[in-house]
C-alpha positions in Angstrom: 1.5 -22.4 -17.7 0.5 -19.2 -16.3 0.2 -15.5 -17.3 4.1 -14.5 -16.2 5.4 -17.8 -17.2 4.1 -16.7 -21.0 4.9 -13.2 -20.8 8.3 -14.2 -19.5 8.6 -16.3 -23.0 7.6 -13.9 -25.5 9.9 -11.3 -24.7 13.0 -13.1 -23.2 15.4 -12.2 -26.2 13.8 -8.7 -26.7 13.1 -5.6 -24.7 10.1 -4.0 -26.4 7.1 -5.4 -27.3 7.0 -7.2 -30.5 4.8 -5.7 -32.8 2.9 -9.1 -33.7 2.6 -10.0 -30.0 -1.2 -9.7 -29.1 -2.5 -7.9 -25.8 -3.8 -11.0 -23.2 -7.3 -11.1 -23.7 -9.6 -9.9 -20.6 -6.8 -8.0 -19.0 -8.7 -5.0 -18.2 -11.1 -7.9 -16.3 -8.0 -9.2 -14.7 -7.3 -6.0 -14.1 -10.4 -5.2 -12.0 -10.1 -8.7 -10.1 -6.4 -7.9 -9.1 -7.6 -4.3 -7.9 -10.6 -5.9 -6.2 -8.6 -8.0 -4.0 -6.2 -5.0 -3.1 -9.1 -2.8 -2.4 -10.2 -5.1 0.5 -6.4 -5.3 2.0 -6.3 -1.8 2.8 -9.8 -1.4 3.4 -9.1 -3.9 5.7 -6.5 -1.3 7.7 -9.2 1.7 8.2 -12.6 -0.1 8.3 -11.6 -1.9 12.1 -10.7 2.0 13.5 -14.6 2.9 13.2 -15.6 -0.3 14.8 -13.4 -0.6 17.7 -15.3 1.0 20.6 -18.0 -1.6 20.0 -15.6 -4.8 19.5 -14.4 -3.6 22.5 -17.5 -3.4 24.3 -18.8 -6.8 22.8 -15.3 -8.8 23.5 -14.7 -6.7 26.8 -10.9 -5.5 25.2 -9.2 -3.2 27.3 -7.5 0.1 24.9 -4.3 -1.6 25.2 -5.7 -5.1 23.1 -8.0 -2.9 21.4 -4.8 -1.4 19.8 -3.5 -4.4 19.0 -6.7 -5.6 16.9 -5.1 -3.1 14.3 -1.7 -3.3 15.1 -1.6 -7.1 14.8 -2.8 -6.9 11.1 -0.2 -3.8 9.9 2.3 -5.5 11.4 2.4 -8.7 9.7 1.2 -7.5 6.7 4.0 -4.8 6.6 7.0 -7.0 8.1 6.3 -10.0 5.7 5.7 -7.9 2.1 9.5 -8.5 1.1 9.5 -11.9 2.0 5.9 -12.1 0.2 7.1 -10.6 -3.2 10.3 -12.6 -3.3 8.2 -16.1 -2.8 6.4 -15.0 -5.5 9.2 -14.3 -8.3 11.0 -18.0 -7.1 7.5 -19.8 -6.4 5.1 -18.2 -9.0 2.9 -15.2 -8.9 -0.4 -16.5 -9.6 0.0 -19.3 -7.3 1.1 -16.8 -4.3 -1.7 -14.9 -5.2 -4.2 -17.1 -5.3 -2.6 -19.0 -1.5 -2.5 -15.0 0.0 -6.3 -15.0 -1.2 -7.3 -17.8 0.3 -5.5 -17.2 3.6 -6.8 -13.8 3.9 -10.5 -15.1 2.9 -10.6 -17.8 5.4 -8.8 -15.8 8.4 -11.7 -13.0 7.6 -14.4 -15.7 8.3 -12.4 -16.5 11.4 -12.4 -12.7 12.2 -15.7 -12.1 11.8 -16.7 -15.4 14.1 -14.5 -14.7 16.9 -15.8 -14.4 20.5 -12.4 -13.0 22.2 -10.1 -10.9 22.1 -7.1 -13.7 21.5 -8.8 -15.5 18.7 -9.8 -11.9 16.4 -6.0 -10.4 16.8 -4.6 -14.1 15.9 -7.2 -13.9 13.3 -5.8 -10.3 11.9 -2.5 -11.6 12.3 -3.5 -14.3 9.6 -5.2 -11.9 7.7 -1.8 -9.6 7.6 -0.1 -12.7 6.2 -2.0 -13.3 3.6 -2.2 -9.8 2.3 1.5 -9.5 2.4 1.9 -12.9 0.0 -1.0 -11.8 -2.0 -0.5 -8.0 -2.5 3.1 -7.7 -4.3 2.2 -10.8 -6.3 -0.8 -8.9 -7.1 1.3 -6.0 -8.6 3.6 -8.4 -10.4 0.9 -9.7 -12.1 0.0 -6.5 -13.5 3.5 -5.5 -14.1 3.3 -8.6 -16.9 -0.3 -8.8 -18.2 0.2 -5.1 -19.6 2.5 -3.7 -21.9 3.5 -0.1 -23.0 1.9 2.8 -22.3 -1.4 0.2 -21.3 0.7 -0.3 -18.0 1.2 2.7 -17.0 -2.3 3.5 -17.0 -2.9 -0.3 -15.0 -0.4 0.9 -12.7 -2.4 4.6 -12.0 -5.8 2.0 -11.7 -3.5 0.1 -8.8 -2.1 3.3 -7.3 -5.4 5.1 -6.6 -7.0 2.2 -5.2 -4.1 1.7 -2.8 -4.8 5.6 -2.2 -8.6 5.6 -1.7 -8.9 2.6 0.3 -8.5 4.4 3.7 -10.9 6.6 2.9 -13.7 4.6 2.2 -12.7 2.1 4.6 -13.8 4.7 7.0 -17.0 5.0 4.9 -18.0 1.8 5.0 -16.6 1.0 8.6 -19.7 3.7 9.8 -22.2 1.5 7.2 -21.6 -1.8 8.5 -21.3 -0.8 11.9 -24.5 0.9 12.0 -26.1 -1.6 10.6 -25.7 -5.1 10.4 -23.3 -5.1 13.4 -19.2 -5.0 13.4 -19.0 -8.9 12.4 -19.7 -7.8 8.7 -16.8 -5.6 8.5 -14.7 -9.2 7.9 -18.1 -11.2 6.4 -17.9 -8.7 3.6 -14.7 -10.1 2.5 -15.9 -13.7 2.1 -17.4 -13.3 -0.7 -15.9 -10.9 -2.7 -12.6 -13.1 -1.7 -14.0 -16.6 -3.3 -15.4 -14.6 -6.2 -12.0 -13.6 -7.0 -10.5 -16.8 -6.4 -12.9 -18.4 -8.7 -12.4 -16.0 -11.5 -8.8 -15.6 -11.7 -7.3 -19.2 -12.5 -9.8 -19.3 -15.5 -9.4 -15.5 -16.7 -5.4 -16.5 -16.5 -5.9 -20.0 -18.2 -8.1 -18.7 -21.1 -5.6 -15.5 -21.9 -3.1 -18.0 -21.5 -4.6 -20.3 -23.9 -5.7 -17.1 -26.4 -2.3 -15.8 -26.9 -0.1 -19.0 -26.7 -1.8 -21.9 -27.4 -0.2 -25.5 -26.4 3.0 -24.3 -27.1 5.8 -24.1 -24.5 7.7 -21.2 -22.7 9.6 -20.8 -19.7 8.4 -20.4 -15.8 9.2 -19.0 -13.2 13.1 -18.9 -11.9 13.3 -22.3 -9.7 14.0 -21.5 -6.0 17.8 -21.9 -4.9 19.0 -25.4 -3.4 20.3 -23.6 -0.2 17.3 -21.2 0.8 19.2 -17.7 2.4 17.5 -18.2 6.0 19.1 -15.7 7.6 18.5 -13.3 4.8 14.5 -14.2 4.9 14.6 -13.4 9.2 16.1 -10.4 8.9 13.9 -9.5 5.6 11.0 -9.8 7.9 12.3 -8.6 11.6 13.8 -5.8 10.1 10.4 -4.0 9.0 8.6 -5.7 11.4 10.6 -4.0 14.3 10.4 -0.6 12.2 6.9 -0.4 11.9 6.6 -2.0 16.1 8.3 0.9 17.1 6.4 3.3 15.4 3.1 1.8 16.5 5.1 2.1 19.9 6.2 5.6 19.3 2.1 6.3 17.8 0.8 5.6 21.1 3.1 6.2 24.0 5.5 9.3 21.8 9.1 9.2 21.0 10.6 9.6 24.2 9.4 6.2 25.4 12.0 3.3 25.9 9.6 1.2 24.7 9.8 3.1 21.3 13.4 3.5 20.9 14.1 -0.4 21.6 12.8 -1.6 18.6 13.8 1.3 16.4 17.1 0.3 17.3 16.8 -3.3 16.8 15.7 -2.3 13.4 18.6 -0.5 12.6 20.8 -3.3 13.6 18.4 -5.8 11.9 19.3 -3.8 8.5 22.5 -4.3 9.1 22.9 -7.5 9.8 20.9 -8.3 6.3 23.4 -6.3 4.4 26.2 -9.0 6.1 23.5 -11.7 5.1 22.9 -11.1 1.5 26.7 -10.3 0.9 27.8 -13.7 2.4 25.1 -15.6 1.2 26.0 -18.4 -2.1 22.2 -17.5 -3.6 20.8 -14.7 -1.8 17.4 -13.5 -2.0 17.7 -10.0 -2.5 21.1 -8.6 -5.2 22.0 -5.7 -3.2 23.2 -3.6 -6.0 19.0 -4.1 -7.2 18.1 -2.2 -3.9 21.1 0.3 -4.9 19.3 1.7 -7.8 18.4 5.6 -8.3 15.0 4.8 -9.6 13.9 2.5 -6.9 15.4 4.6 -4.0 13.3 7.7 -5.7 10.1 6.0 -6.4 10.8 4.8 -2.4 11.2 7.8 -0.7 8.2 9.3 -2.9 5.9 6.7 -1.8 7.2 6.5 1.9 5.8 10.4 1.8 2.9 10.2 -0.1 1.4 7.6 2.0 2.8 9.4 5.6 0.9 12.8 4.2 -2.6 11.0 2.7 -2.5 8.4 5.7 -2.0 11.5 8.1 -4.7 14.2 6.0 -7.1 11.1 7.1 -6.2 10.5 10.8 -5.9 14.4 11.5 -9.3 15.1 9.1 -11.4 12.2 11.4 -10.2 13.9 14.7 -11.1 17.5 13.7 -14.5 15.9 12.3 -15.6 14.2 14.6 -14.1 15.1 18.0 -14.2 18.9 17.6 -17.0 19.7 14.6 -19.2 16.3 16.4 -19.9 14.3 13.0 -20.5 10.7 13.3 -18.6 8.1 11.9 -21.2 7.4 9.1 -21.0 11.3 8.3 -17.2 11.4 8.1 -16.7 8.5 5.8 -19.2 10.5 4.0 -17.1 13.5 4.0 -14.3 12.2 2.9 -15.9 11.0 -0.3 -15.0 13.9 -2.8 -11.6 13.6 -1.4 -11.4 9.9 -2.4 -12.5 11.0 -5.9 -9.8 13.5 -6.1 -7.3 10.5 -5.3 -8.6 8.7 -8.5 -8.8 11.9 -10.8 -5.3 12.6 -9.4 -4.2 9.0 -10.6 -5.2 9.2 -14.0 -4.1 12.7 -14.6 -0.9 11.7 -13.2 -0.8 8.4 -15.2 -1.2 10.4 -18.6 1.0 13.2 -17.3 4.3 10.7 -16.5 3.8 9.9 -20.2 4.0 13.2 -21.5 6.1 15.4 -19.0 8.0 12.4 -17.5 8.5 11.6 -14.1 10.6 15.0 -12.7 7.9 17.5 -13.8 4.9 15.3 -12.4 6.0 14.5 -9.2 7.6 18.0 -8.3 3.8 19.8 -9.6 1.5 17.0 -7.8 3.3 17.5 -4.8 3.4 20.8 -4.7 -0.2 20.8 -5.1 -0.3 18.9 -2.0 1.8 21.3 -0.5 -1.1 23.9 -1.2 -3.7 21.5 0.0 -1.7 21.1 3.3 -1.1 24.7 3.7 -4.7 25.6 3.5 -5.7 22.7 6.2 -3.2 24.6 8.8 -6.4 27.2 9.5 -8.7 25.2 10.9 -11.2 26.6 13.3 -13.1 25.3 16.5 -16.1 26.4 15.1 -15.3 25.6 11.5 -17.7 24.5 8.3 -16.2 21.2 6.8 -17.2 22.2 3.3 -15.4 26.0 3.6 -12.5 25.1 5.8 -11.6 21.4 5.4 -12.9 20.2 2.3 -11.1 22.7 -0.1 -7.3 21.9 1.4 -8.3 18.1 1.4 -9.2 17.9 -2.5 -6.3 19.9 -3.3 -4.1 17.5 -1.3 -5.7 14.3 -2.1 -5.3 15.4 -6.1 -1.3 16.2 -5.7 -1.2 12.7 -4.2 -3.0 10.5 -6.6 -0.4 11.8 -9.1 2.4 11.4 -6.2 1.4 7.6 -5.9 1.5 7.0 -9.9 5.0 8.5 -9.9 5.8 6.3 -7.3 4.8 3.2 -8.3 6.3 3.8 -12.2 9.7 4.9 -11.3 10.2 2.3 -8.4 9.9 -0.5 -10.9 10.9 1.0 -13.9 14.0 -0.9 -15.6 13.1 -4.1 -13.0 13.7 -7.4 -14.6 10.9 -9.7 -14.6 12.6 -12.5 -12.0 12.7 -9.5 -9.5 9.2 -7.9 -10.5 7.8 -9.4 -7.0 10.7 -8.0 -4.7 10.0 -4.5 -6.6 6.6 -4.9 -5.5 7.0 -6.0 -2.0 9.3 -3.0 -1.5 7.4 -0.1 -2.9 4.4 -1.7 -1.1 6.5 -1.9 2.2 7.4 1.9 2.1 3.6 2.8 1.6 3.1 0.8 4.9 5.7 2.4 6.5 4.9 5.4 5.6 1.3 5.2 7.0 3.3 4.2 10.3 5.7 6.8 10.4 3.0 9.2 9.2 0.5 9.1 12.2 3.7 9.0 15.2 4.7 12.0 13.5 1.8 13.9 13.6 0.4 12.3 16.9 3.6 13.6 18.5 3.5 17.2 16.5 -0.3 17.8 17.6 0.4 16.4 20.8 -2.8 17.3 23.4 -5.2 18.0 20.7 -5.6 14.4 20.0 -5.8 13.5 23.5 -9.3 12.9 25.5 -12.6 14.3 24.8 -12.1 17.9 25.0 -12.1 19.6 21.7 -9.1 21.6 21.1 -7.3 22.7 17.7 -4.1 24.0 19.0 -1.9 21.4 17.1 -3.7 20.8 14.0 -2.2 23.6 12.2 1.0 22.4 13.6 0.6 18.7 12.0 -0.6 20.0 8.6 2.0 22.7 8.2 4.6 19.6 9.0 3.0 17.4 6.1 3.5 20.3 4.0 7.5 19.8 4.9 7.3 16.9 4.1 5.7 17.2 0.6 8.1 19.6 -0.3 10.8 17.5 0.4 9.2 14.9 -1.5 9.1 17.1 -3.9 12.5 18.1 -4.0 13.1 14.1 -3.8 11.3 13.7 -6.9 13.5 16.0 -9.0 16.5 14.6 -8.7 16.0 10.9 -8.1 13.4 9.9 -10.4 14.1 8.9 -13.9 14.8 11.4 -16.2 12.4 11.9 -19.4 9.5 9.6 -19.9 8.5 6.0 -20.0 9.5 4.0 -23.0 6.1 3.9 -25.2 7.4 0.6 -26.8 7.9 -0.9 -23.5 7.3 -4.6 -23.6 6.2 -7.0 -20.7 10.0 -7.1 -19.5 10.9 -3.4 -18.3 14.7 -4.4 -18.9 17.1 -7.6 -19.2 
C-alpha cells in the first residue's frame, strides 16, 4: 500500500483531519525528494538555451533543429501533463512517479551521450514524457502526504521551485558549459534522478508502515473497462497544438500561416474533447470538474504568472547580455537575488493566503509585480544592471512567488482526492502554456530588438510595460475568481468529498 492509498483510507468518511490521525513520518524529507525531482524538470527547460550555440557547433545543427532541441522537450512535456495526472489518479501516484523518474533519468543519459542531432531531440522528447507523468503525480503526492495549514506551506515549497527553476537553470547552464562541456547539463541529472528513485519507495513504505501498520485501506480508483481513447487524443493534441503554434508564432510572429494552423487546430481539438467527454460511458475528465470557479481562477493566475516571470527572464537575458555584453556565466549570476525573491515571495505568500485569504494576496502580489514591471520599462543602452534592472526584477519576482502560491492553492482547493492528479496536470499545463504564450507575446511586442547582434532597446520598454497589463489583469482575475476567505485550517488529506 502506498502513501495516497493510506491517506485515501483515513479520511474517506470525513472531511477534516482527525485529530488522532498522526502526520506521515519524514514528509518534510519526502517533501524535499518530490521538490528535487521537479527542480530538475524545469531546470531542464532553461539550462539547454545557454548551451545551444555549442551543441550546435559540436552536432553541426542548423537554427532551425537547434530550436527544436528545446521545442521537442516543452512540447511533449506540456501536451501530455493531463494525460500524465489522470494515469496517475486511475494507475497510482507513486508508481507514475516513480515510471516518469526513471524515463526521464535514462532519456537524460541518452541526451547527454548523443552524437546527432536526431538522437538528442528524440532524447528530449523522452525526457518531456517523462516529466509530464512524473510532475502532476509529483504534486498529488504532496497534495496527500500533508494536511492543514502544513500543505499549504508544502505547496508554497513546490510553487517557488517551479518559479526559480528558470533562473538558475540559466545559472547553471553558464557553469556546466564552461566547464565540463554541454554533455553534463543532462549527466547531472543521472544521479540526482536514481538518488531519488532509491529514496522514495522506502521513505513512502516506512511512513506507510509508521502510521498504518498491516492493516488495510483502500487504493487507488481502478481504471475504467472501456478506456475514453478519443478523450486521451484530444487531451494530448489539444495542448500539444496550442503550445506548437506558439513556439511557431515565438519564432516566425503571429502573422505566419504556419502559426495560425495549429492555433486553429487547437481550437477545434477543444472542441471536439468537449463532444468526447460528454458522449463518453466513463470519461476521463467530469466536465463540470473543469467548470469550477476556483480552478478556472487559480488557472488564469498561473497562465500569467508564468507568461510574466518566464518573459522578465527571456527579456532580462537579452538586455544582459546582448546590449550590456555579460556572459552567460555572469547572467545566471545576476539573476540570483531575483531567484531569492521568488522563494521569499512563496513563503510570504504561503503564510499570507492563510491569514488574508486568497482575494487580498493575489490582487497585492501582483500588483507588486505590476511595480516591478513598470520600473523595468526604462531601461537604458548604457544601463547599470544593479541600478536599472535589478530593482524592477526583485520587485517583480517577489509579487510572483506569492502569485504562484495563490495559484497553486485555489486551483486545487475543494478537489477530491480521485481527481487530485488531473488538478495537478492542469495547473501545471497552464504554467507551461503560459511560459509559451509569454515569450510570442513579448518576442512579437519587442519586435527588432531581439533580432541580430546589434544592440538596440527600442522595444523593451514596450514588452515590460505589456507584462505589466497583463499582471493587472491577473490581478483583477484574482479578485473575483479565487475563493473567497481563507483556507480551512482543519483541512484534512481530502480537500472535499
Amino acid at each position: 500500500m502506498n502513501l495516497e492509498s493510506h491517506t485515501h483510507a483515513t479520511s474517506a468518511h470525513h472531511g477534516h483531519a482527525e485529530a488522532g490521525v498522526p502526520p506521515v513520518p519524514h514528509r518534510w524529507l519526502i517533501l524535499a525528494l518530490l521538490c528535487t525531482a521537479q527542480f530538475m524538470l524545469i531546470v531542464d527547460v532553461t539550462v539547454v538555451n545557454v548551451a545551444l550555440p555549442t551543441i550546435g557547433a559540436e552536432l553541426e545543427l542548423n537554427a532551425g533543429a537547434l530550436t527544436w532541441v528545446v521545442t521537442a522537450y516543452t512540447l511533449f512535456f506540456g501536451s501530455l501533463l493531463l494525460l500524465g495526472g489522470r494515469l496517475g489518479d486511475l494507475l497510482g501516484r507513486r508508481r507514475m512517479f516513480l515510471a516518469g523518474l526513471t524515463l526521464f533519468t535514462a532519456a537524460s543519459l541518452a541526451s547527454g551521450l548523443a552524437e546527432s542531432g536526431g538522437v538528442l531531440i528524440t532524447a528530449r522528447a523522452v525526457q518531456g514524457i517523462g516529466a509530464a507523468v512524473m510532475s502532476p503525480a509529483a504534486m498529488a503526492l504532496i497534495m496527500t502526504v500533508f494536511q492543514g495549514p502544513e500543505r499549504n506551506r508544502a505547496l508554497g515549497v513546490w510553487a517557488a521551485i517551479g518559479a526559480t527553476g528558470a533562473a538558475f537553470g540559466v545559472l547553471l547552464g553558464g557553469v556546466l558549459v564552461s566547464g565540463p562541456g554541454w554533455e553534463s547539463i543532462f549527466f547531472v541529472n543521472v544521479p540526482i534522478g536514481l538518488a531519488v528513485l532509491a529514496a522514495v519507495p522506502a521513505l513512502a513504505k516506512e511512513a506507510t508502515t509508521a502510521r498504518h501498520g498491516t492493516g488495510h485501506g483502500h487504493g487507488h480508483a481502478a481504471a475504467p473497462t472501456g478506456f475514453d481513447m478519443p478523450g486521451a487524443l484530444t487531451m494530448t493534441a489539444t495542448p500539444a497544438l496550442l503550445i506548437y503554434g506558439l513556439a511557431q508564432a515565438r519564432d516566425n510572429g503571429f502573422g505566419d500561416i504556419g502559426t495560425w494552423l495549429p492555433l486553429l487546430g487547437a481550437l477545434v481539438g477543444a472542441v471536439l474533447f468537449v463532444v468526447a467527454e460528454r458522449s463518453a460511458a466513463a470519461p476521463l475528465v467530469r466536465l463540470p470538474f473543469l467548470a469550477r470557479r476556483s480552478l478556472i481562477g487559480g488557472c488564469l493566475l498561473m497562465l500569467a504568472a508564468s507568461g510574466v516571470l518566464i518573459s522578465a527572464f527571456f527579456l532580462c537575458s537579452l538586455y544582459l547580455q546582448h546590449v550590456l555584453g555579460f556572459s552567460a556565466l555572469r547572467t545566471g549570476l545576476t539573476f540570483l537575488p531575483a531567484a531569492l525573491a521568488t522563494l521569499v515571495g512563496a513563503h510570504f505568500g504561503s503564510r499570507a493566503v492563510a491569514r488574508l485569504g486568497w482575494r487580498a494576496t493575489a490582487a497585492g502580489g501582483m500588483a507588486v509585480t505590476v511595480a516591478g514591471a513598470l520600473l523595468l520599462t526604462g531601461l537604458e543602452r548604457d544601463g547599470n544592471a544593479w541600478t536599472q534592472v535589478m530593482p524592477g526584477f526583485i520587485l517583480l519576482s517577489f509579487g510572483l512567488g506569492i502569485g504562484f502560491v495563490c495559484a497553486i492553492t485555489s486551483s486545487v482547493h475543494g478537489v477530491e482526492h480521485k481527481d487530485a492528479g488531473l488538478g495537478s496536470g492542469l495547473v501545471n499545463t497552464c504554467h507551461e502554456l503560459g511560459a509559451s504564450l509569454g515569450i510570442a507575446l513579448v518576442a512579437a511586442v519587442a519586435g527588432a530588438s531581439l533580432e541580430g547582434t546589434t544592440p538596440s532597446v527600442d522595444g523593451f520598454g514596450s514588452a515590460f510595460a505589456t507584462c505589466a497589463v497583463i499582471a493587472a489583469v491577473a490581478a483583477g482575475a484574482g479578485l473575483t475568481l479565487l475563493p473567497k476567505g481563507r483556507p480551512d485550517p482543519s483541512a484534512g488529506p481530502v480537500f472535499a468529498h
